[in-house]
C-alpha positions in Angstrom: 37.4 -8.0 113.2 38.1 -11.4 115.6 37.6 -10.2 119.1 41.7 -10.7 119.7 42.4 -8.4 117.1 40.2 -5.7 118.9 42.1 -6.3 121.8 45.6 -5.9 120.1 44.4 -3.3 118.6 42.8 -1.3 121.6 43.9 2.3 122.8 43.6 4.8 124.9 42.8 7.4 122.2 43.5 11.4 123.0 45.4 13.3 119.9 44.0 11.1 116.8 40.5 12.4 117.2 40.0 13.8 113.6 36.9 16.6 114.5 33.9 14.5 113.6 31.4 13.5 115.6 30.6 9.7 115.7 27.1 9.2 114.1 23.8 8.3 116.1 23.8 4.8 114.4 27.1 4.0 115.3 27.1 5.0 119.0 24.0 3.5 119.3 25.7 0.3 118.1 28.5 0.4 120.7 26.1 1.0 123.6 24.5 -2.0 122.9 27.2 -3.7 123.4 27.9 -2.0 126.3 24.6 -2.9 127.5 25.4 -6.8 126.4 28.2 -7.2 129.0 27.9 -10.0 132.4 27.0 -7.9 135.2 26.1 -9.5 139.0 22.8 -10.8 139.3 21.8 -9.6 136.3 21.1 -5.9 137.8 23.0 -3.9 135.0 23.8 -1.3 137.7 25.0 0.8 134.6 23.6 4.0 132.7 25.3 6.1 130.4 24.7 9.8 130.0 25.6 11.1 126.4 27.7 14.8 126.5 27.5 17.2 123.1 26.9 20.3 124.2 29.7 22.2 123.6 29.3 24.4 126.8 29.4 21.3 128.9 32.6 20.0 127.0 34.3 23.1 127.3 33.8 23.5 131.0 34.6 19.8 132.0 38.1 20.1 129.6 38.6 23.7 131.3 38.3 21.1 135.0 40.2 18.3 133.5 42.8 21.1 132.8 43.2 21.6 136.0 43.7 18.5 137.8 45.9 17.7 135.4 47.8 20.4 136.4 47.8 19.4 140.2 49.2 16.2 139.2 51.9 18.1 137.7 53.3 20.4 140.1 53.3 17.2 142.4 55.8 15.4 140.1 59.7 15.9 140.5 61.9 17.4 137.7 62.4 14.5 135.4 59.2 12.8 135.7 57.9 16.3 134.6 59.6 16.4 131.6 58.3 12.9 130.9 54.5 13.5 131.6 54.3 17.1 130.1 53.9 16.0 126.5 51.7 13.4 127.2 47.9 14.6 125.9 45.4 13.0 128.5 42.3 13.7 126.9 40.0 14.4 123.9 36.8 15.7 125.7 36.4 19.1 123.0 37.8 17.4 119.8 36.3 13.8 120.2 32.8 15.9 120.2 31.0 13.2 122.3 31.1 12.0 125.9 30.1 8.8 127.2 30.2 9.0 130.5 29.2 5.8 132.8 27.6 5.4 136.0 27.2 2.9 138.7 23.9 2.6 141.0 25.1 0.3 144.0 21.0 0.1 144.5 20.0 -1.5 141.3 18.3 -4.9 142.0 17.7 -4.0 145.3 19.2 -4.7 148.6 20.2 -8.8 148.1 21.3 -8.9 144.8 22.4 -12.8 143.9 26.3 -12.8 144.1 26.9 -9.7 145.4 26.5 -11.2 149.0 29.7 -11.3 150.2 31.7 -9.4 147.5 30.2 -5.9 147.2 32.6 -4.9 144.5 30.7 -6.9 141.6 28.5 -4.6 141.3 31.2 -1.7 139.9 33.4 -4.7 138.2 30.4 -5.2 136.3 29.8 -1.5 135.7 33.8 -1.3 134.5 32.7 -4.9 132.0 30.4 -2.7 130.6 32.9 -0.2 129.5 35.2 -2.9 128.4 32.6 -4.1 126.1 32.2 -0.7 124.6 35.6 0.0 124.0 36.1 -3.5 121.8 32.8 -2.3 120.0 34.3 1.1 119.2 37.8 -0.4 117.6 35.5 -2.8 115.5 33.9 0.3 114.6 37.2 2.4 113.8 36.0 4.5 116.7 38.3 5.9 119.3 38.1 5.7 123.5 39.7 7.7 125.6 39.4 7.6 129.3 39.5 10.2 131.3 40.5 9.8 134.7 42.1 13.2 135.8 38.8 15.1 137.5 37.0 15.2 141.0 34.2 13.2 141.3 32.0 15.6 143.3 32.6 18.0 140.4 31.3 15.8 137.9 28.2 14.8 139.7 27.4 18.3 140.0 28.0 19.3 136.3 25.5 16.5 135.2 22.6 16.2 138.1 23.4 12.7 138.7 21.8 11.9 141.8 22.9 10.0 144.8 24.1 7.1 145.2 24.9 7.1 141.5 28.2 7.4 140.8 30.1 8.8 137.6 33.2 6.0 137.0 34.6 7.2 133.9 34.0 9.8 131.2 34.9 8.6 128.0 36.0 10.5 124.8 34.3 8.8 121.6 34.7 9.9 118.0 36.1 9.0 114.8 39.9 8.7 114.6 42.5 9.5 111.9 44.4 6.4 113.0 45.0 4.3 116.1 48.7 4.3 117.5 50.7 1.2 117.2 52.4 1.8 120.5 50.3 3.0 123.3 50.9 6.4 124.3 52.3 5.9 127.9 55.0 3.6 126.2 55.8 6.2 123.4 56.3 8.7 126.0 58.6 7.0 128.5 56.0 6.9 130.9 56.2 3.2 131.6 56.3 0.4 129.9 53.7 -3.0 129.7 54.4 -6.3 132.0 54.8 -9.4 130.0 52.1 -12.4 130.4 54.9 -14.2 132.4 55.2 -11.6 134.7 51.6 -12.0 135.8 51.2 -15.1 135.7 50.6 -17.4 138.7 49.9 -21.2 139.5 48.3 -22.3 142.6 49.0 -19.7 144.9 50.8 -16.3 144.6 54.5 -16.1 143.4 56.4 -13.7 145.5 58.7 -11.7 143.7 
């Protein structure tokens, strides 16, 4: 598979999940790649802390449950009805969590181009996810992201200590299929920005 067709083929995977857990090899495979990706000053300020047990799955979903459900109650009528069928995660049925850290003290306290932007360190953290997620599709494994929990909380459930920081748990495991339309577009929720849209010469365009 040619790196563009990963891309175009990339989602954000919650319902196709088909009950199988993705083999040692395999996941192996697409944390290397992880591992591969550019960070700043070559600190790979990542680690990723693997998730099976089902105890731990089931009481993280039971805590995603929840904060989706906050999110909810905050919505007015009609955006309700829009998000309410929308699944936003596979943590029980994918069988596996990824989930990734960031330790702003890896490399020490000058790390080479992180001088004057302090936020290379996580971009590079977040490239290392990206990489993994393009891995996964060449693998015909699924990624979903989970965004909707507290971080404090997850810190806690996993004994990661400070100043590490969970920044994203991620659902991995075989899929039936991949949707052709992403899930946020299928539902309503909103729609992608053309290239043009985005797109900028010289200095900002002001819309």
């Amino acid at each position: 598979m040619s790196v563009y067709a990963a891309i175009r083929s990339r989602r954000d995977v919650r319902a196709e999940f088909d009950g199988t857990v993705v083999d040692d090899d395999t996941l192996r495979r697409i944390l290397g790649a992880a591992h591969q990706a550019p960070s700043v000053g070559n600190t790979q300020p990542w680690d990723f802390v693997v998730v099976r047990k089902p105890d731990t799955l089931s009481a993280f979903a039971a805590h995603v449950a929840d904060c989706r459900q906050d999110f909810a109650d905050k919505l007015d009528p009609e955006r309700r009805q829009t998000f309410d069928p929308i699944r936003i995660e596979g943590i029980e049925t994918s069988g596996t969590g990824v989930v990734v850290t960031y330790d702003p003290n890896r490399g020490g306290p000058h790390v080479l181009g992180r001088d004057t932007v302090d936020d290379t360190g996580l971009f590079s953290a977040v490239l290392a996810i990206e990489n993994l997620w393009l891995a996964a599709i060449a693998e015909h494994v699924g990624v979903g992201w989970v965004s909707f929990y507290d971080e404090a909380y997850l810190t806690e459930l996993l004994d990661i200590p400070a100043p590490v920081r969970p920044i994203a748990w991620l659902c991995v495991g075989p899929v039936e299929s991949f949707q052709e339309v992403p899930d946020l577009e299928r539902f309503g929720w909103r729609t992608g920005r053309p290239l043009d849209d985005a797109l900028h010469f010289e200095q900002y365009r002001r819309s």
